[in-house]
Backbone as numpy.savetxt, mean C-alpha at the origin, in Angstrom:
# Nx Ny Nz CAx CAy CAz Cx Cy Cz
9.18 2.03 4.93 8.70 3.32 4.47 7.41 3.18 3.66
7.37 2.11 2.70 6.02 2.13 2.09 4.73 1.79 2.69
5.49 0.85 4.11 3.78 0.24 4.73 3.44 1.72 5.34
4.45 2.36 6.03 3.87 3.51 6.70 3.33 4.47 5.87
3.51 4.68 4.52 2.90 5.48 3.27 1.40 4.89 3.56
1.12 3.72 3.38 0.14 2.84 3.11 -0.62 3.13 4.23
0.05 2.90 5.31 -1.21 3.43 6.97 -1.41 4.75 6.25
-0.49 5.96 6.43 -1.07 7.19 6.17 -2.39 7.59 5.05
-2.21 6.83 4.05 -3.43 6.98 3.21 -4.43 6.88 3.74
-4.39 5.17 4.42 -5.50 4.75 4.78 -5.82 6.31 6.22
-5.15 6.92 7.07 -5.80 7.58 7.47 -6.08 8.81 7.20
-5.88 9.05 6.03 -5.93 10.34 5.25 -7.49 10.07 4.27
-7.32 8.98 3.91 -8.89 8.55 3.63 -10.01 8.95 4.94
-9.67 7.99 5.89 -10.82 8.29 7.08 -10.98 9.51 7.31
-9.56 10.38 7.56 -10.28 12.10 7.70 -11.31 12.45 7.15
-10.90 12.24 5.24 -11.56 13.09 4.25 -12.86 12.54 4.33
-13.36 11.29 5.12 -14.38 10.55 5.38 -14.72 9.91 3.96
-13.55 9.27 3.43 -14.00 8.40 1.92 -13.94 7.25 2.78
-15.04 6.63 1.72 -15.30 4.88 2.16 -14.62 3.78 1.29
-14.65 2.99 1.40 -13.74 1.77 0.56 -12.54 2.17 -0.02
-11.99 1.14 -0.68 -10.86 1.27 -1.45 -9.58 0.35 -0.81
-9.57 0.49 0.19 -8.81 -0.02 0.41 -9.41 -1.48 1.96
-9.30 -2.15 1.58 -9.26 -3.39 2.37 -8.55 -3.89 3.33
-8.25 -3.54 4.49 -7.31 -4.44 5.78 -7.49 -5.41 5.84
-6.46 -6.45 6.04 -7.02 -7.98 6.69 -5.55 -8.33 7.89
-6.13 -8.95 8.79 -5.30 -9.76 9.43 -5.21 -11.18 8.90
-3.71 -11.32 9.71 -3.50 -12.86 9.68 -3.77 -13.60 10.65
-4.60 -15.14 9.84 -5.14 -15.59 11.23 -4.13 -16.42 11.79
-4.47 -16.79 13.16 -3.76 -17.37 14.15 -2.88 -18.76 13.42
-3.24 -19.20 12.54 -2.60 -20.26 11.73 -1.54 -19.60 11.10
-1.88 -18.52 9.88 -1.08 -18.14 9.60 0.03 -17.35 10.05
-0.21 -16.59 11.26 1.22 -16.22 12.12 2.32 -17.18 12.49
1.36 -18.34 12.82 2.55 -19.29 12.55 4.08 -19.48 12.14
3.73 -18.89 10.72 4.99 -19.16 9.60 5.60 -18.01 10.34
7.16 -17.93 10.33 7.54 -17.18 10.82 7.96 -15.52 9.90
7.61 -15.90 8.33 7.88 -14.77 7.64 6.61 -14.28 7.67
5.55 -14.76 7.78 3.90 -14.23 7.92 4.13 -13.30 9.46
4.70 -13.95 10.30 5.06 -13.18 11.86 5.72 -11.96 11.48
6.49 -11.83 11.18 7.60 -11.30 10.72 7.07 -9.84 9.87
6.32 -10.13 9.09 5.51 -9.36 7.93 4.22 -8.16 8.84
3.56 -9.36 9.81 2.53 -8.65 10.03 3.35 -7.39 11.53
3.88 -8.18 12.28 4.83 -7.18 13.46 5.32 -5.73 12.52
5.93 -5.98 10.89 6.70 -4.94 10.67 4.76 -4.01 10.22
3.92 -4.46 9.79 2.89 -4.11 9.19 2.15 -2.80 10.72
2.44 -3.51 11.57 2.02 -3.00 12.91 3.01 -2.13 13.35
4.17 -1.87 12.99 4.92 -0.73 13.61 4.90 0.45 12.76
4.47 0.25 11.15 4.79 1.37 10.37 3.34 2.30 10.54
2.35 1.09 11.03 0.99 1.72 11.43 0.96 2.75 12.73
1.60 2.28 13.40 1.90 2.91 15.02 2.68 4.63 14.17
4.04 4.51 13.63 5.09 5.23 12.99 4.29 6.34 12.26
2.94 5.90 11.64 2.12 6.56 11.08 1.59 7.86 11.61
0.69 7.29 12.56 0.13 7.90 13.73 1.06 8.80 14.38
2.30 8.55 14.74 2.84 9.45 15.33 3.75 10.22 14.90
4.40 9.94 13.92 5.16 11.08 12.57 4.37 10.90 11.19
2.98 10.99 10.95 3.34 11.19 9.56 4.06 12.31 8.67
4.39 11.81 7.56 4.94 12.20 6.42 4.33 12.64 5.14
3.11 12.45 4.85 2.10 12.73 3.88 1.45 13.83 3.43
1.25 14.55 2.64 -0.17 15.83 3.02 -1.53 15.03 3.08
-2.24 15.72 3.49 -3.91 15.42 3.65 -4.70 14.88 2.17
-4.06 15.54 1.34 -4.58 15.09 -0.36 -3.80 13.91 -0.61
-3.07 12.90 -0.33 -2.37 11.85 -0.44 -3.42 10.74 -0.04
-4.44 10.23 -0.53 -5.12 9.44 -0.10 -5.71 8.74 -1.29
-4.52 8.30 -1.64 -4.52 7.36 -3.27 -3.42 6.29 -3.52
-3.31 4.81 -3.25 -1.68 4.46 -3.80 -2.60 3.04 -4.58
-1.29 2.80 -5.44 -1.33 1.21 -6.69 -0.54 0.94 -6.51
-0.74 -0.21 -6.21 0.37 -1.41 -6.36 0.13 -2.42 -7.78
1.83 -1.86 -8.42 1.69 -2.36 -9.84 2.76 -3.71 -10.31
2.72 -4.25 -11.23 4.11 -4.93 -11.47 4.56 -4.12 -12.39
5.44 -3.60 -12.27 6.16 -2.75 -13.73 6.41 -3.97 -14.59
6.34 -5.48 -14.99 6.73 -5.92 -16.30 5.41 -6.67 -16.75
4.64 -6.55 -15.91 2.88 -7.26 -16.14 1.39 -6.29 -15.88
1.30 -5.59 -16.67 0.07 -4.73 -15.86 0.12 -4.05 -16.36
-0.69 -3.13 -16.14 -1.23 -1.38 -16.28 0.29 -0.91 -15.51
0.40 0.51 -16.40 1.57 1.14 -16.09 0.95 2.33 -14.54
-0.42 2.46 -14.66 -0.68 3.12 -13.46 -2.51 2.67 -13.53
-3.24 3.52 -12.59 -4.49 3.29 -12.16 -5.24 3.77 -13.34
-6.59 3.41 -13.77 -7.53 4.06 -14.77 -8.19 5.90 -13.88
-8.17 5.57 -12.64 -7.98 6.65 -11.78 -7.59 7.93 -11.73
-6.28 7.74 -11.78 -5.68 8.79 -11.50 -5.12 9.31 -12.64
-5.83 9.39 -14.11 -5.89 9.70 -15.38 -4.70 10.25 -15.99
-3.35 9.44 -16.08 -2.23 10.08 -16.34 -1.14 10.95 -15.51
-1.86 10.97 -14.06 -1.07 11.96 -13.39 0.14 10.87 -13.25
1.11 12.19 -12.52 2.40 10.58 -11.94 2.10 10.37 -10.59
2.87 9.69 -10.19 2.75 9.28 -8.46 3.28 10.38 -7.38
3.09 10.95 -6.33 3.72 11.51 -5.73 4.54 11.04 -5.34
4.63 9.95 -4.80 5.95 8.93 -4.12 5.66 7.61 -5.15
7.43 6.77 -5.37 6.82 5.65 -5.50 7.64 4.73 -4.67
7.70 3.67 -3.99 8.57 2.23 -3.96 8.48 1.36 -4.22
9.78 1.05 -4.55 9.93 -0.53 -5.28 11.38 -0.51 -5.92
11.91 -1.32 -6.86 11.12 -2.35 -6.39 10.70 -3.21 -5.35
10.06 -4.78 -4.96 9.46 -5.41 -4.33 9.79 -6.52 -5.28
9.88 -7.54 -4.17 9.03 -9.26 -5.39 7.94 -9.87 -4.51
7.33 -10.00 -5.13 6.04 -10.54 -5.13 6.17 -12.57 -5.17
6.06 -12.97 -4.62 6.70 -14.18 -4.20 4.82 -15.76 -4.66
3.96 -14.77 -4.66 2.87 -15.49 -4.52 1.69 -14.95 -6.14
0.70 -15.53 -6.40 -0.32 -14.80 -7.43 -1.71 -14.45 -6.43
-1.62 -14.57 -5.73 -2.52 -13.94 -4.85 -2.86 -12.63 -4.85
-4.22 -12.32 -4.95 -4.70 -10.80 -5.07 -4.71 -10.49 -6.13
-4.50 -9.13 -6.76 -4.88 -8.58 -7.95 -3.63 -8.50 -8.85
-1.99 -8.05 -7.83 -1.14 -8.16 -8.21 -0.41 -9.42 -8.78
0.00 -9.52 -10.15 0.77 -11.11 -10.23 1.97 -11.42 -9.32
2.60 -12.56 -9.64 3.49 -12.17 -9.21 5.03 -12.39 -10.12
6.10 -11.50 -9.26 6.83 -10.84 -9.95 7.81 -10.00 -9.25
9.15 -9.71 -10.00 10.02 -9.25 -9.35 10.33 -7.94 -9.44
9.47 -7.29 -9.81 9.31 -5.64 -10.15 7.86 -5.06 -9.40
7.45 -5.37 -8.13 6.32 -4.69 -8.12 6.39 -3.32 -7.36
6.14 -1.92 -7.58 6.00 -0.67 -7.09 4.49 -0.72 -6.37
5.14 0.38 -5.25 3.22 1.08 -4.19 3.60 2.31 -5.54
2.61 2.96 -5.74 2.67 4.24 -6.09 1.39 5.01 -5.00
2.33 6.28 -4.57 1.02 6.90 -4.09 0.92 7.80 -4.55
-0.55 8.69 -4.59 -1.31 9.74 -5.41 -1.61 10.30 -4.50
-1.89 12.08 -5.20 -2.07 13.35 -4.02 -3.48 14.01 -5.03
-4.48 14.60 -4.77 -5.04 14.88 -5.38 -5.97 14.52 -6.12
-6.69 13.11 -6.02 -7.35 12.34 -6.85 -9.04 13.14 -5.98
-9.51 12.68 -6.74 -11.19 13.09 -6.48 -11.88 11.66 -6.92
């Protein structure tokens, strides 16, 4: 449910024709390898497809953070106090890679309404 939150933004962004923010990457051919990297990117590719053809979102939903609730900012400098429209989690975070630490509390939050 959250990767398909996560496609929908991202195409709720492209409508509204905003640029950046959010970053895609594939995994390369090495890393599919591992079979939980396989595993990860297949489920990453169906909630994208799931997207496209039921979303669930409104059109102003083109905002989410991914936080650790016991390390971090409690939300974005962004979205100035609002709450999240949706959130999930928890998550564990298994690696320190990226912006997120890691940790066994991490939430997506997504936002409706940001400018």
């Amino acid at each position: 449910k959250a990767r398909k939150c996560i496609a929908e933004v991202a195409r709720n962004r492209r409508a509204a024709g905003r640029e950046g923010g959010i970053f895609p990457s594939r995994p390369s051919e090495d890393d599919l390898k591992n079979p939980d990297t396989k595993r990860e990117w297949e489920n990453a590719k169906k909630a994208a497809e799931d997207a496209k053809k039921n979303p669930e979102l409104p059109g102003d939903a083109q905002h989410f953070f991914i936080r650790c609730k016991s390390k971090g900012p409690k939300g974005p400098w962004w979205a100035e106090g609002k709450d999240p429209f949706k959130s999930f989690g928890p998550f564990r975070k298994l690696s320190d890679k990226g912006d997120v630490p890691k940790c066994d509390d991490v939430y997506i939050d997504v936002y409706r309404g940001i400018q």
